[in-house]
C-alpha positions as CSV (number, residue, x, y, z in Angstrom):
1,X,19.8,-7.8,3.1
2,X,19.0,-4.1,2.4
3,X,17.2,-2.2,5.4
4,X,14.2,0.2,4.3
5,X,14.8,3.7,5.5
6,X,13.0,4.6,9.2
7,X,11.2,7.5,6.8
8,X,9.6,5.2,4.4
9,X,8.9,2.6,7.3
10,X,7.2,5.3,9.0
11,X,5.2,6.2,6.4
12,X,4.0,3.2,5.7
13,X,2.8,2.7,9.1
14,X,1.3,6.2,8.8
15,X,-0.5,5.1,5.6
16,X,-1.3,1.8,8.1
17,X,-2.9,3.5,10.8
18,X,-4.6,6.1,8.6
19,X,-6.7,2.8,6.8
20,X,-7.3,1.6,9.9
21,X,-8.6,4.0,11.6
22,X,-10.9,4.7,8.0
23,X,-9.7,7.9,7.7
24,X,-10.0,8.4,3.8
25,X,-8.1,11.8,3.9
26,X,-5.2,10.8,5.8
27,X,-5.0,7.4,3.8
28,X,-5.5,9.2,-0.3
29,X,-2.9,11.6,1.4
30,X,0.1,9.0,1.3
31,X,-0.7,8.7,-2.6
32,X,0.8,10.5,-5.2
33,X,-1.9,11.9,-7.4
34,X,-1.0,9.6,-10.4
35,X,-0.9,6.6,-8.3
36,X,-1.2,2.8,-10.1
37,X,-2.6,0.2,-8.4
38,X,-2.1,-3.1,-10.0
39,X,-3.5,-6.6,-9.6
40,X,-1.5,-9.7,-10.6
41,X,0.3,-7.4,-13.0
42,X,-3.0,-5.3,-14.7
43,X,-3.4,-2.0,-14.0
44,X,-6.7,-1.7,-12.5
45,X,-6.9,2.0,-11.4
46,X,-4.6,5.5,-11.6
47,X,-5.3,8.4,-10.1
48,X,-5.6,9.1,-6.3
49,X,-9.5,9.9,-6.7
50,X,-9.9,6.7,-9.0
51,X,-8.7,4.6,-6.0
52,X,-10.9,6.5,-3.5
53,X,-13.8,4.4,-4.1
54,X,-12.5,1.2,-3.1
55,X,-11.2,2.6,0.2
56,X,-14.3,3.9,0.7
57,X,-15.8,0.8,0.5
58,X,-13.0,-1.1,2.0
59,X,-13.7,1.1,5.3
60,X,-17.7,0.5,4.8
61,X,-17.2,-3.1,5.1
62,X,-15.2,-2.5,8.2
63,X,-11.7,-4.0,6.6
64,X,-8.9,-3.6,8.5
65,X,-4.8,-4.6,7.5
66,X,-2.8,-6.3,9.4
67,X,0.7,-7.2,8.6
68,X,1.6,-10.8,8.1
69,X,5.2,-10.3,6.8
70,X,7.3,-7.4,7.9
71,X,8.3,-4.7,5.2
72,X,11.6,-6.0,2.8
73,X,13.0,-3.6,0.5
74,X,13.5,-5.2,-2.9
75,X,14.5,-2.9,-4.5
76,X,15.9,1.3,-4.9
77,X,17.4,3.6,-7.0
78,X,18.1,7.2,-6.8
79,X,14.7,7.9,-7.0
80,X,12.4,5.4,-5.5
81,X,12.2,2.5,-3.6
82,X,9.7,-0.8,-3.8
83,X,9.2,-2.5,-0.1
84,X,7.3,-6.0,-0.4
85,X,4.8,-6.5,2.5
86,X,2.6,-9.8,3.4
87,X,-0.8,-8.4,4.3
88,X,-4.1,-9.7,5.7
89,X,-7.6,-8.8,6.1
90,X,-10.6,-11.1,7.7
91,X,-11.1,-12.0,4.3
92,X,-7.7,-12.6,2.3
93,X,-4.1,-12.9,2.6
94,X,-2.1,-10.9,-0.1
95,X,1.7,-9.2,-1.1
96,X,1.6,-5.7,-2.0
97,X,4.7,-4.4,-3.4
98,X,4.6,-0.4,-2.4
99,X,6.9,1.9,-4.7
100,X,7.9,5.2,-2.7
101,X,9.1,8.2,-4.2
102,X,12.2,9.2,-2.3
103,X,11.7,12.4,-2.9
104,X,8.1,13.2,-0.6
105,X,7.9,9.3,0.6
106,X,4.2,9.4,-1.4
107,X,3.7,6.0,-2.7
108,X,3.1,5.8,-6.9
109,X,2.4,2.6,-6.8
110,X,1.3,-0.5,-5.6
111,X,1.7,-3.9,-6.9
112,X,-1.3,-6.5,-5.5
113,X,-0.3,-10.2,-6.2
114,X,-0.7,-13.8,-4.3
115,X,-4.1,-12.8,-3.2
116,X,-5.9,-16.0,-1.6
117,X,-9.0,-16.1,0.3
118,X,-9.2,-17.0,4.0
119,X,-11.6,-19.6,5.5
């Protein structure tokens, strides 16, 4: 099994803490400008400002993350590198595969998928 990097770790905790304290600055600062977000494989927004409205209502509606399965890197090259993570909210259980750039450690993309609502 491959171990992620303590930098992109770290950063990802960074990006973590930032949504959960509903910082929106500190969060849309761990995002590449041309970030993707996809969902079950569709691309449903790119662009750091075209993802800002769902954090902002994310952190309206009080959402918080938590992390249900602990950061596995599936994958890296010489320029990037895609850590799977099990995530949760109060409302639903999901994977999000985040793809760092080594480079700067800003993630370009993340991948949604498995997304099931919770009781």
């Amino acid at each position: 099994e491959i171990q992620c990097s303590a930098e992109i770790l770290s950063s990802l905790q960074g990006y973590f803490d930032a949504f959960n304290s509903h910082d929106i600055e500190a969060t849309l600062a761990n995002l590449d400008e041309n970030v993707e977000v996809l969902v079950n494989g569709v691309l449903m927004a790119e662009g750091r400002e075209s993802v800002r409205p769902s954090y902002v209502s994310d952190f309206t509606a009080g959402k918080k993350v938590e992390v249900t399965n602990s950061p596995q890197l599936v994958e890296q090259n010489a320029s990037v590198a895609k850590i799977l993570v099990g995530l949760s909210t109060s409302q639903v259980r999901l994977n999000c595969i985040y793809t760092f750039r080594l480079v700067d450690n800003k993630q370009v993309r993340h991948e949604i998928s498995d997304i099931a609502q919770l009781e």
